[in-house]
C-alpha positions in Angstrom: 4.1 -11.0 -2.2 6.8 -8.7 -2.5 6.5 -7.4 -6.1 2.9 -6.5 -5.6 3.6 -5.2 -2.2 3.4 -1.1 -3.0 0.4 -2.2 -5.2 -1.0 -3.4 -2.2 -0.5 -1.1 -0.1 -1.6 1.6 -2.2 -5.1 -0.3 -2.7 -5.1 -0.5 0.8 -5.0 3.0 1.2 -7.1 4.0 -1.2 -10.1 2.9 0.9 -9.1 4.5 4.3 -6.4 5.9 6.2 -4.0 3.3 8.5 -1.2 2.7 10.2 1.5 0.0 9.6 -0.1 -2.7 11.9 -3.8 -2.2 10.4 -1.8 -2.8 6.7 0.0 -5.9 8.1 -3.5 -7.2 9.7 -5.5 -6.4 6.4 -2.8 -8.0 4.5 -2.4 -11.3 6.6 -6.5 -11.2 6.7 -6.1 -11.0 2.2 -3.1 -12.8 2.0 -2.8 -15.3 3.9 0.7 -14.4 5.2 2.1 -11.3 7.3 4.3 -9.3 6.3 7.4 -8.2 8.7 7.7 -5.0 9.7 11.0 -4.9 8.0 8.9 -5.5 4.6 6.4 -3.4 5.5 8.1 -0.1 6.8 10.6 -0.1 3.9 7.7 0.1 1.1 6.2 2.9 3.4 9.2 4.6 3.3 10.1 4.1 -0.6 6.1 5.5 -1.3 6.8 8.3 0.8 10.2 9.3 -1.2 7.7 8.9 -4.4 5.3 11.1 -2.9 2.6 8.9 -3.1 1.9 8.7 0.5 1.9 11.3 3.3 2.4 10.5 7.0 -0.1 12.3 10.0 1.2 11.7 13.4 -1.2 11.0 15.7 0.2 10.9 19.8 2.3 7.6 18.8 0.9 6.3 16.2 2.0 7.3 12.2 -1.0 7.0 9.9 -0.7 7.0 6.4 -2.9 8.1 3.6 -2.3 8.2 -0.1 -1.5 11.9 -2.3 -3.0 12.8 -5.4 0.0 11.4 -6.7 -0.2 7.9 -4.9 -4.1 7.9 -6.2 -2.9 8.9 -10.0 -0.2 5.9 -9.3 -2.5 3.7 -8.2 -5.4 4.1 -10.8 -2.3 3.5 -13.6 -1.3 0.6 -11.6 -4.5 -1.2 -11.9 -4.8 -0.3 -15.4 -1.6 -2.0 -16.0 -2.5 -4.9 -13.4 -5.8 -5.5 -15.5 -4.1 -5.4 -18.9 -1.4 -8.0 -18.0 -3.5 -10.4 -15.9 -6.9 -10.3 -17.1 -6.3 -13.3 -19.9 -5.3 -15.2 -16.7 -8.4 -15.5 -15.7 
């Protein structure tokens, strides 16, 4: 899970804003496994640096939602995905 983890999260956000727990639910719900939070913080900390998420602080809770550049990433990230995995299927 790790290697498609910013993928993931990324997709994730591309449909609504959330916070780290709602991304570890959704994930365990898709995946089949949770994440840690020392998984999932670091990845939300490396796609901030990238500037492909931005962080809203709301009372004590950090929400995240993707950038123009985190949706540019994301839509040549699935290009990609499609490219390499669609004979797999």
């Amino acid at each position: 899970m790790r290697g498609f983890l910013s993928f993931l999260i990324l997709f994730l956000l591309s449909k609504k804003e959330m916070n780290g727990q709602q991304i570890s639910d959704e994930l365990e719900r898709r995946k089949g496994c949770r994440p840690s939070p020392g998984t999932i913080y670091p990845a939300l900390k490396s796609l901030k640096e990238d500037g492909f998420i931005k962080e809203t602080t709301n009372k004590k809770t950090i929400a995240y939602t993707l950038t123009y550049a985190g949706k540019k990433a994301f839509d040549d990230a699935k290009i990609q995905f499609c490219r390499t995995f669609t004979d797999v299927f």
